[in-house]
N, C-alpha and C positions, 0 to 999 in steps of 0.2 A: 861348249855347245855351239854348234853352227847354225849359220842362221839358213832356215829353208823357206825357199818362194813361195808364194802363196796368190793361186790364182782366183782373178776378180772376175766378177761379168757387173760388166757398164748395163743401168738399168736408165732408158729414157725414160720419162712421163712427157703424151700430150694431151691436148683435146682431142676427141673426132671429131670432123663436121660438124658432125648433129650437133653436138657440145656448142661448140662457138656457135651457130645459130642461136641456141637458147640465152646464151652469155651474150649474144648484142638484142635479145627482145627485155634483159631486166633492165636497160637504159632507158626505153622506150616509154613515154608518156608520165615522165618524171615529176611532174607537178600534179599530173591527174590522180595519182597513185599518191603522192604527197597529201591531197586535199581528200581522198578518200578516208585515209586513214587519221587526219584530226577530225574531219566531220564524225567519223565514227567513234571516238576518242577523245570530244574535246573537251572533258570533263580532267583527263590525265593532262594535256595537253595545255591548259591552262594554269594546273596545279606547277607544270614544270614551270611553263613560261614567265606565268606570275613574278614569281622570286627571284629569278633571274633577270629579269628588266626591272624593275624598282631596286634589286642591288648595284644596277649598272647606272640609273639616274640618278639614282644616291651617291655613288661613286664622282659622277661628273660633276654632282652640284658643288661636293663637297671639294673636290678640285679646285672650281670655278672660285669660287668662295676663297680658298688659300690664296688665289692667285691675286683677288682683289683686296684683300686683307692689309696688304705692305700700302694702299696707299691713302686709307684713313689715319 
């Protein structure tokens, strides 16, 4: 069997303008939008945070702790 060519078409993808306009307003006011959404949230928002910072002081204490261990 031989082998026969087989024609491709090259497919770009871009934005339009319009696109990237919209793609540089979802940077835009990054903490105000940050603060809207625990304010409105912060019931989730602290259930996350919670355990995750008290596993992370726990973390360091208990470091802290090994490191001073060696010299009692």
């Amino acid at each position: 069997m031989g082998k026969n060519p087989v024609r491709m078409k090259a497919v770009v993808y871009a934005l339009s303008p319009f696109q990237q306009k919209v793609m540089t307003g979802l940077w835009k006011d990054i903490p105000g939008k940050i603060h809207q959404k625990v304010s409105e949230n912060w019931i989730s928002a602290s259930l996350l945070l919670g355990p995750l910072v008290g596993t992370y002081s726990y973390v360091q204490n208990y470091l802290e702790k090994e490191k001073l261990e060696h010299r009692y």
